[in-house]
C-alpha positions as CSV (number, residue, x, y, z in Angstrom):
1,X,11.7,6.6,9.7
2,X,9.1,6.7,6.9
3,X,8.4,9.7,5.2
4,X,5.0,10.3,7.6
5,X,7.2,10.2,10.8
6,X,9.6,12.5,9.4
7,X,7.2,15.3,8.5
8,X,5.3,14.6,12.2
9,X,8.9,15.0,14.0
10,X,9.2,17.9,12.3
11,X,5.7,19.2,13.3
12,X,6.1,18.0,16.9
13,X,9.8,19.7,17.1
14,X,7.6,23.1,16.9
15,X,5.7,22.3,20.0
16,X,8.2,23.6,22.7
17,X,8.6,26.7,20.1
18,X,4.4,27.4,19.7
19,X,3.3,25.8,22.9
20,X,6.9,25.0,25.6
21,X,6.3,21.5,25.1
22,X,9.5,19.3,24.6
23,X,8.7,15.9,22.2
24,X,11.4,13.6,22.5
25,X,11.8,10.7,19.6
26,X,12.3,7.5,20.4
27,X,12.3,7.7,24.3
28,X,12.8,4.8,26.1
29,X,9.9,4.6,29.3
30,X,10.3,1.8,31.0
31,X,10.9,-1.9,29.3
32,X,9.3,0.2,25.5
33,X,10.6,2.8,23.5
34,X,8.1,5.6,22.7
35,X,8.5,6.8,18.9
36,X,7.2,10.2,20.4
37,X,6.5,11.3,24.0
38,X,5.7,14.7,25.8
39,X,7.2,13.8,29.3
40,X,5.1,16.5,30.6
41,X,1.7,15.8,29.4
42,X,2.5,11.9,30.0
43,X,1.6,11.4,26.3
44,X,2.8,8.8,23.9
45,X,2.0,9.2,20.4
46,X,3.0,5.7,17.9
47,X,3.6,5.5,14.6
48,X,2.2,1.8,13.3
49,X,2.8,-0.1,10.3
50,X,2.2,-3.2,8.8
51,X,3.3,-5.4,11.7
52,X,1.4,-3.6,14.3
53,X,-2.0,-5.2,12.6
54,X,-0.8,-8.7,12.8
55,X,-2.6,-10.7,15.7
56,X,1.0,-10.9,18.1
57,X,1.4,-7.0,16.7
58,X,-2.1,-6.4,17.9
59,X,-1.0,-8.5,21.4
60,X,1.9,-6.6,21.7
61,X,0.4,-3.1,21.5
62,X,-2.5,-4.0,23.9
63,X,0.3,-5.4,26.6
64,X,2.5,-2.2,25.8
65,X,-0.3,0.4,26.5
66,X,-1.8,-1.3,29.5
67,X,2.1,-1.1,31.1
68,X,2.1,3.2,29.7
69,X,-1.4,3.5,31.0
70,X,-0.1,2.0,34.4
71,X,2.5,4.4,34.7
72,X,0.7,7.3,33.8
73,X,0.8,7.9,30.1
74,X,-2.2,8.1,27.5
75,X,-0.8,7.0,23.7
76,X,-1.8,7.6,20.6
77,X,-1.4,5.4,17.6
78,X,-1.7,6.6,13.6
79,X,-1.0,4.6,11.5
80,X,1.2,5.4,8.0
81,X,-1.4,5.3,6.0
82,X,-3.4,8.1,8.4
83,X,-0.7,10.1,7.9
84,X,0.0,10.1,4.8
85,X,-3.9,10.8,3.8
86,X,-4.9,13.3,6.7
87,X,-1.6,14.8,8.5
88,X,-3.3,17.5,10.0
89,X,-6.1,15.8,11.4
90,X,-3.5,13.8,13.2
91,X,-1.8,16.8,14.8
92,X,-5.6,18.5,15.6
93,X,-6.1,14.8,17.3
94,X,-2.5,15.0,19.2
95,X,-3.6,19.0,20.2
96,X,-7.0,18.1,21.0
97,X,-5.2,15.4,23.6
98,X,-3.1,17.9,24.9
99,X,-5.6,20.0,25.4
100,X,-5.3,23.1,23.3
101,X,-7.7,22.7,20.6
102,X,-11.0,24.8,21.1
C-alpha cells in the first residue's frame, strides 16, 4: 500500500463508526479485486498509479468498470498523486457519492 492508501483506509475504517458503513479492502467482486468497496452503497473506490495511465492500463480500467457498472457498482478512481495533494477533497468526493455531503 502507498502511503496515500494507508491514510484513506484509515479514513474509510471510520465510516461504519461516523456513518454504519462497513469499507472492506481489497474485496474481491466478481473476476476484480476492489482496493475499497462499500457493499451497501454498491461503491468501488480505486487507488491508481503509474500503470493505470498506460494505454492497456487505460483498457483495463475501462473493461473493469463497465463489468462493476454491470453488476451494480459506481467506482471511483484517485489517483496517488490526488491524494497525496488534496486528501480531503477526495473523501468530500467519496461522501458526496454516498450521498451525505450537503
Amino acid at each position: 500500500m502507498t502511503d496515500g492508501e494507508k491514510q484513506l483506509w484509515q479514513a474509510l475504517k471510520d465510516f461504519r463508526k461516523l456513518y454504519g458503513l462497513h469499507v472492506r479492502r481489497q474485496t474481491p467482486i466478481g473476476p476484480y479485486v476492489a482496493d475499497f468497496a462499500i457493499h451497501s452503497a454498491r461503491l468501488v473506490i480505486e487507488v491508481d498509479g503509474e500503470h493505470h495511465f498506460t494505454p492497456a492500463g487505460i483498457s483495463r480500467d475501462k473493461k473493469r468498470d463497465a463489468w462493476l457498472a454491470e453488476a451494480g457498482y459506481s467506482v471511483i478512481r484517485f489517483n496517488t498523486g490526488e491524494l497525496a495533494e488534496s486528501f480531503d477533497a477526495c473523501i468530500e468526493k467519496i461522501l458526496n457519492e454516498l450521498g451525505l455531503m450537503k
